[in-house]
C-alpha positions, 0 to 999 in steps of 0.5 A, a space after each residue: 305256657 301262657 296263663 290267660 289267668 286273672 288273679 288277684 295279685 295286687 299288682 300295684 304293691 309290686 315293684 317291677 323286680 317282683 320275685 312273682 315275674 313269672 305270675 305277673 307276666 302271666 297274671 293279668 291282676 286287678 287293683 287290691 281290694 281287701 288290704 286295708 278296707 272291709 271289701 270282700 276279696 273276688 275269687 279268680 277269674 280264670 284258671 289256666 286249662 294245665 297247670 303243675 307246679 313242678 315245670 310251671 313255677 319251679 323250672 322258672 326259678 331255675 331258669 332265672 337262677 342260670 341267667 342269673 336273674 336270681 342270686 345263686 348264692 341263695 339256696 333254694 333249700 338249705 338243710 342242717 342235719 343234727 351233727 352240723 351237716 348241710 345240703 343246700 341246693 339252688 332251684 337248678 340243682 332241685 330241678 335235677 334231681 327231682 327229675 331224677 326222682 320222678 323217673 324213679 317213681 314211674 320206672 323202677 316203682 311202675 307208678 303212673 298219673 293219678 296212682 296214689 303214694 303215701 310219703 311218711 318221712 321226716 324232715 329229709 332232702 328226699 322229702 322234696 324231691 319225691 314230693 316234687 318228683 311226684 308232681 312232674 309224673 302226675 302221682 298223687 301223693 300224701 303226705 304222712 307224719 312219721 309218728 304214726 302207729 302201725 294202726 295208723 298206717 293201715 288205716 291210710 293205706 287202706 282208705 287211700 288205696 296207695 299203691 306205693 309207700 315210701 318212708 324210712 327203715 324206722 317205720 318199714 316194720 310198721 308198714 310190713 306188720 299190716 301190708 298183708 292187709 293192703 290190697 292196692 299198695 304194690 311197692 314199698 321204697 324205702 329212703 335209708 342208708 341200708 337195705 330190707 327185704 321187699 323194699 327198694 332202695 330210693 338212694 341207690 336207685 335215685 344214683 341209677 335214674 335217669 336226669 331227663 325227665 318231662 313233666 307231666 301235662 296236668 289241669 289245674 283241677 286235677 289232683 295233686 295231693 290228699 292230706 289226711 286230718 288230724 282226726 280230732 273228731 272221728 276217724 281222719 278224712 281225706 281231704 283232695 286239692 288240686 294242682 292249682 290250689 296249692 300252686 297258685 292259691 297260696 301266692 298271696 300266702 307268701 307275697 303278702 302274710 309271709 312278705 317273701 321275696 328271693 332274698 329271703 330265708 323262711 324257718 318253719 316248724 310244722 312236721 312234713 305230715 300236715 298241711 302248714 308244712 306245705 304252707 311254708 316249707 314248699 308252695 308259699 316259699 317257692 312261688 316268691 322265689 324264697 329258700 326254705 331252710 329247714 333242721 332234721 330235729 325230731 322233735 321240738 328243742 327250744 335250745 335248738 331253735 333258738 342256737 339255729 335263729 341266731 346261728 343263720 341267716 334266716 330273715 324269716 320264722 313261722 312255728 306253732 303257738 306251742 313252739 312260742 310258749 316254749 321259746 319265751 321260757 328261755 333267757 334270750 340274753 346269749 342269742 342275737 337273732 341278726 337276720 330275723 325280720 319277720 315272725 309267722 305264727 299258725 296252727 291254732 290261736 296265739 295267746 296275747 300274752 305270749 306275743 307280748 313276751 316274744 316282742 318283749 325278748 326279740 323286739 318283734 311282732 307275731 303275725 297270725 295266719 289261719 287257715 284249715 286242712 281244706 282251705 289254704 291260708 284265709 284269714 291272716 294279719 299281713 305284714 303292715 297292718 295294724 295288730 290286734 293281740 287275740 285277733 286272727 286278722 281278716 279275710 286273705 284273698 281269694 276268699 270272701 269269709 263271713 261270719 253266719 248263723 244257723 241259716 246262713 245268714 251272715 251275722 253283724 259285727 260283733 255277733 259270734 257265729 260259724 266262720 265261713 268261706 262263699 262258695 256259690 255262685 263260684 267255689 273258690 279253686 283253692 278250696 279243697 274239691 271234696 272229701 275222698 270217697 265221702 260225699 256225705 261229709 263233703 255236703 256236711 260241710 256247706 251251708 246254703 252258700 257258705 263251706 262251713 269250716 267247724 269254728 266258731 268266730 266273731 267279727 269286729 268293725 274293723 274287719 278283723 276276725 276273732 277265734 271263739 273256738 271249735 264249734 264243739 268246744 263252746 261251753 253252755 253254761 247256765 245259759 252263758 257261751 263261753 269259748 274256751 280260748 278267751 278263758 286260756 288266754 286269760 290263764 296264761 297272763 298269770 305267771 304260774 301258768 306254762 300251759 291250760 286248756 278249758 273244757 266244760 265239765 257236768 255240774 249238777 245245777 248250771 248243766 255244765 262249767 268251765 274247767 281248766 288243765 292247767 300245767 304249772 311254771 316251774 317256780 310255782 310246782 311247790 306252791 299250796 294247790 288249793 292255794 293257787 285255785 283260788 289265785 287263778 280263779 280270782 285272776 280270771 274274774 277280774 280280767 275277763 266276766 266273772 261268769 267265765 271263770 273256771 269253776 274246777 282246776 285240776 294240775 297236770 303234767 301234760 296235755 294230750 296233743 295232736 301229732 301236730 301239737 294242737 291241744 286236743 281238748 276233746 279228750 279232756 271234755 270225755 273225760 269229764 263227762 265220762 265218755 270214751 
């Protein structure tokens, strides 16, 4: 297939044995523009008509594996189980059996191109290639963290009118306690060692398949995937990309903030159910040709991690700022971290006092990426540049982000405004197509020219953007704006502090105040409360304007958190003002 696809690829920082060949034979590219100037990045020129990710990027790895072209010794994924054991399979191998597996979804399941599936399974081989088999046969598939509730799943089976299922025999009774309820879902497969009573068996079925399969021919603004969002505000929405914004627009993600190339390993921490797995653990790391390692722990253990960092050799490491708070807690003095180069950090803002600890303990820099269900990677800090602690870094091509005001008006350095992705004249193609069935929110989402992505920002002279926070999260205060994040950060420099999360709270004179969760060190538990009130408040007076400092405290235990981790201060702010 030959992409008549002008992309900006930034050819000139590619050496002739780029891990993107097969991008750069079929990419003609344009000189960079955004890596260290202020200049906005151009969208992409062209789009080819087809395009799948499946037969277009990973059957080229495979057949630069067989030619030897890529060092087969690399594998092109590498999972460890809980008791020690391995699957590692090189892009051929992958190739196999995801054909395999795309056979299985249309014949034994009856599933055809633009059929929805729900994929609700933890961190598995299966994983990838039900979610590659799905691309080959054209289905759109959905990925589904498995910590869902049987609610839950109604819901999404419900509001995506999937027609297939597939998870794992811990969740199948959930799924079988609302079935009844899904009028569209016609099959349920199962991945699991035993069998259940009206569930296939993807194992014994994957032995059966067939292992010739042809991909199917896809556009590249068809459908790929739906990814449901966290539903911090509201019942979760649907959110639809296409095959070529995953598959062609997180190819700077991996050249430029990840820095991949076919040599490298990449760790990444985030659950299969949400969209920064498909940052690092499939698209990102694929397109440069990169193995992606993974571990099936089910939930975070910072020993863990830590044991598998120094364990193998894995050059590259991308987790959440939650997962670094919890690392630096830990004496790093046993673990020898031999092949890490590189560290990733997204999800939500990293506190600076954090990336000082870590650089401290491992001798390495953090580097951020941001980005939203609905966008791909926009704004990072690619690997060479200058680091500014608390800053997200600047605008990632193909997107021109500005900073506006209620008008869409975009604002000057140094005022704080809504952050913002243009998308008229041309809607940037890997931005999502629209919310499923909802064009109100989908039209709710844009501004004049602008997608308005809900967080509120602020950028500096140099280009580089500053978090202020969720647009709902700004707290009024006698007439001050405060974001919650500066006060957080502020926090977590004193040593009592392990975790904190500020919202408003009514207050009779000021109309509302800032408050903060805190969660204590744990050589701090036993310390005076009142005490420790009056240290942290006179800690944030003098580090940050008097007029940020949390006026009430209150000690916790723990924070509500999303499924993904994310402090849901929305929970706490309800709390305050008593709403439910």
């Amino acid at each position: 297939m030959k992409f008549l696809l002008k992309l900006q690829i930034f050819n000139s920082i590619w050496t002739p044995k780029s891990p993107c060949r097969f991008f750069r034979k079929h990419c003609r590219g344009f000189a960079p523009q955004s890596i260290s100037g202020n200049e906005s990045p151009s969208v992409y020129k062209e789009l080819p008509e087809h395009f799948n990710f499946a037969s277009d990027v990973l059957d080229k790895w495979s057949q630069m594996e067989k030619n030897g072209e890529r060092a087969s010794s690399i594998p092109a994924l590498w999972w460890v189980g809980d008791q020690g054991n391995e699957v590692r399979w090189g892009f051929e191998e992958l190739g196999f059996l995801s054909r395999k597996a795309a056979n299985v979804l249309s014949d034994a399941c009856g599933l055809k191109k633009g059929d929805r599936a729900i994929v609700m399974l933890p961190r598995i081989p299966e994983w990838w290639l039900i979610t590659v088999g799905c691309m080959r046969a054209g289905i759109i598939y959905i990925p589904a963290t498995t910590q869902l509730t049987a609610n839950d799943i109604l819901y999404r089976l419900q509001a995506s009118k999937a027609k297939c299922v597939i998870t794992n025999d811990t969740l199948a009774p959930a799924v079988d306690s609302v079935v009844s309820k899904c009028q569209f879902l016609k099959n349920r497969l199962m991945v699991s060692e035993g069998s259940r009573d009206g569930w296939m068996d993807f194992k014994e079925l994957l032995k059966a398949a067939r292992g010739d399969h042809d991909t199917v021919r896809t556009k590249s603004q068809e459908a790929m995937t739906i990814y449901f969002t966290s539903g911090t505000t509201g019942y979760p929405k649907m959110v639809e990309h296409s095959h070529s914004s995953f598959g062609i627009g997180m190819t700077s993600t991996g050249r430029l903030w990840m820095d991949l190339n076919p040599s490298d390993i990449l760790w990444g921490l985030s659950d299969p159910g949400w969209v920064k797995f498909a940052y690092g653990c499939l698209f990102s790391t694929w397109i440069q040709g990169a193995c992606i390692f993974t571990h099936s722990m089910l939930q975070f253990e910072a020993t863990t991690v830590l044991n598998c960092l120094s364990r193998f050799p894995i050059t590259s490491f991308c987790g959440t700022p939650t997962a670094y708070r919890m690392l630096v807690q830990h004496d790093f003095t046993s673990y020898k971290f031999k092949s890490l180069k590189h560290c990733l950090s997204g999800g939500e803002p990293l506190n600076p006092e954090v990336m000082e600890r870590w650089k401290s303990k491992t001798g390495m820099d953090i580097y951020e990426g941001y980005g939203q269900t609905e966008t791909v990677l926009m704004i990072s800090v690619y690997k060479g540049m200058k680091i500014k602690p608390g800053a997200m870094g600047k605008a990632s091509p193909p997107y021109d982000v500005q900073v506006i005001d209620e008008n869409a008006n975009i604002l000057p350095p140094g005022k704080e405004g809504d952050i913002a992705i243009r998308i008229k004249p041309t809607r940037p193609f890997c931005l999502f197509s629209h919310y499923v069935d909802d064009p109100e929110k989908t039209a709710a989402s844009e501004r004049g020219d602008f997608y308005i992505t809900g967080d509120r920002g602020i950028l500096d002279e140099d280009g580089y953007f500053w978090f202020v926070g969720r647009a709902d999260d700004v707290i009024l205060s006698s007439g001050y704006r405060i974001g919650p994040f500066e006060v957080e950060n502020v926090l977590m420099e004193h040593p009592a502090v392990a975790e904190a999360a500020v919202v408003s709270s009514p207050d009779p004179i000021r109309g509302e105040v800032v408050k903060a969760f805190v969660i204590l060190s744990s050589d701090f538990a036993s310390h005076d409360p009142e005490k420790l009130t009056k240290e942290l408040q006179d800690h944030v007076k003098k580090v940050t304007a008097p007029y940020k400092y949390p006026r009430k405290v209150e000690f916790v235990q723990q924070l509500p958190k999303t499924i993904s981790g994310k402090i849901r201060r929305k929970d706490l702010r309800n709390k305050e003002w008593g709403r439910t």
